[in-house]
N, C-alpha and C positions, 0 to 999 in steps of 0.2 A: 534455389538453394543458396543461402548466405555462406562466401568464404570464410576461412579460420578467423580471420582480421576481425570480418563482424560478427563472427559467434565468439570470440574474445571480449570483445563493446559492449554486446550484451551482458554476457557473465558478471561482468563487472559494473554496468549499469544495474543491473539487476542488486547485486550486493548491495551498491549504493543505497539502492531505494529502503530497500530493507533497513539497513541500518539506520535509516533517516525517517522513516515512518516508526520506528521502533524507537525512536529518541522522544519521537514527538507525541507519541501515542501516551510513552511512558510520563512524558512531562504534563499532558493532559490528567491520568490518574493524579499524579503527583499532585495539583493544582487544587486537583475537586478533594483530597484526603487533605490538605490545606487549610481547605474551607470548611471542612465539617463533615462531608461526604464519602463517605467509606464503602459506596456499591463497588469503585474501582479497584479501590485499596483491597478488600476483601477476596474481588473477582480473579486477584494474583495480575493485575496491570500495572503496578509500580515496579517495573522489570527492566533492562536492559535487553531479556532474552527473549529475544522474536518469537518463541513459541509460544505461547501464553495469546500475542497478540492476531498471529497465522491462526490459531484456533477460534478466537472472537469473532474476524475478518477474514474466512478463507477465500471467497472472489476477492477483496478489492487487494491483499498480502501479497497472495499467488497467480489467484487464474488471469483478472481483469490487468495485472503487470506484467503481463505474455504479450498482452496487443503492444506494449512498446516498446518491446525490448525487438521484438519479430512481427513489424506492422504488417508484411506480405501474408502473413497468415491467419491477418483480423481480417475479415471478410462485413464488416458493419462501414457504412459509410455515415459521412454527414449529408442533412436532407432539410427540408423545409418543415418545422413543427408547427406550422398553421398559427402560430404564436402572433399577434399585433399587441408588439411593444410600446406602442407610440402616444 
């Protein structure tokens, strides 16, 4: 069970991230309605406000920034993906 301290950490890492995927998300629309391209513009992505983008991306907004905010509670590990890099 995380003390207050680290469910403070998180809250507030948690904000961060939002805030900063919601800047960057927005600045992505921004970029492509720039260029010519109006699916983002359109789709309500030239935003500041996280809802728009939490509904585009509800794993990667929400659920998938729970494993770091509360990593004791991701139960996925890293493993070997048979991958040859070389």
């Amino acid at each position: 069970m995380p003390s207050i301290s680290e469910f403070a950490y998180g809250i507030v890492w948690y904000l961060l991230f939002v805030i900063s995927v919601t800047i960057h998300e927005a600045a992505h629309a921004w970029a492509a309605k720039r260029g010519g391209d109006l699916t983002a513009y359109e789709g309500g992505q030239v935003s500041l406000n996280p809802i728009p983008h939490m509904k585009r991306a509800p794993w990667g907004m929400v659920a998938a920034s729970r494993s770091q905010v509360f990593p004791e509670s991701y139960h996925g590990k890293a493993g070997n993906t048979g991958l040859y890099l070389g």
